[in-house]
C-alpha positions as CSV (number, residue, x, y, z in Angstrom):
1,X,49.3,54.1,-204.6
2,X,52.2,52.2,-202.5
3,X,50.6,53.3,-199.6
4,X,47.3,52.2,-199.8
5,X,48.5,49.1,-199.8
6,X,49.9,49.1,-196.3
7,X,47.5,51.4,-195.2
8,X,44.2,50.0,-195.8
9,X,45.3,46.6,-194.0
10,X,46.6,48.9,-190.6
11,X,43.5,50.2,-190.9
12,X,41.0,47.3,-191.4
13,X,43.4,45.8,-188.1
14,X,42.8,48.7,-186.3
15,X,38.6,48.5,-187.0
16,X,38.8,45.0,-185.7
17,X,40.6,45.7,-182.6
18,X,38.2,48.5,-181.8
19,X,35.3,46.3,-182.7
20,X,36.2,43.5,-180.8
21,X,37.2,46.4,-177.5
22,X,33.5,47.3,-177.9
23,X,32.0,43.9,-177.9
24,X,34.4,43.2,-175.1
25,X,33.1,46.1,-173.0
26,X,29.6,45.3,-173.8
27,X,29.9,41.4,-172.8
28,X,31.6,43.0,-169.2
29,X,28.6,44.9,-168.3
30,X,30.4,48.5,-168.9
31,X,27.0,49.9,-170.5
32,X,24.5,48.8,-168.4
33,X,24.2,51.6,-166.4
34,X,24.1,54.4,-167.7
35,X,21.4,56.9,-165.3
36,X,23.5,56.3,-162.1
37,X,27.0,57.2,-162.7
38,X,25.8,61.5,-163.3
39,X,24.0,60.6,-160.0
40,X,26.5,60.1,-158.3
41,X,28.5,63.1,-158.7
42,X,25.6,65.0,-157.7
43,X,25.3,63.3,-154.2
44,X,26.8,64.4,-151.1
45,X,29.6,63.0,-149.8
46,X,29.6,60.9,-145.9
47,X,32.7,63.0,-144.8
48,X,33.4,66.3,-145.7
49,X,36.3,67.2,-147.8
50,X,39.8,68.0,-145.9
51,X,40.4,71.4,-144.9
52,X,43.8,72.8,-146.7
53,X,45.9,74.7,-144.8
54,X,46.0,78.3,-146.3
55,X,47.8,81.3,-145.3
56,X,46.5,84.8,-145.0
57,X,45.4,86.8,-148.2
58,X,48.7,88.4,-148.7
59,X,50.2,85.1,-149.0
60,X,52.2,85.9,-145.8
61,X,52.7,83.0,-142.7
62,X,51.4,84.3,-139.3
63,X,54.7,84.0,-137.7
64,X,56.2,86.6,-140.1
65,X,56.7,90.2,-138.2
């Protein structure tokens, strides 16, 4: 019963900082757009990806006799 009595203040602290994150994210714009971000991960790219250097399939260097 102790417990309660320090828990149910934590938690009611805890709903208000999550409540006032939310209205702070909302208030900044973060959910205004939702259909472009998926978009984007679905476009193309203006320069290609670097190569990695890779060895042969054996896992060997070229210069090994």
């Amino acid at each position: 019963m102790n417990s309660l009595l320090i828990l149910v203040p934590v938690s009611l602290v805890l709903l208000g900082i999550a409540i006032g994150a939310f209205w702070w994210a909302v208030r900044q714009g973060q959910f205004d757009d939702l259909d472009t971000p998926p978009l984007d991960v679905l476009r193309d790219s203006e320069r290609p990806a670097p190569r990695a250097e890779h060895g042969n399939r054996n896992g060997d260097s070229d210069d090994a006799a």
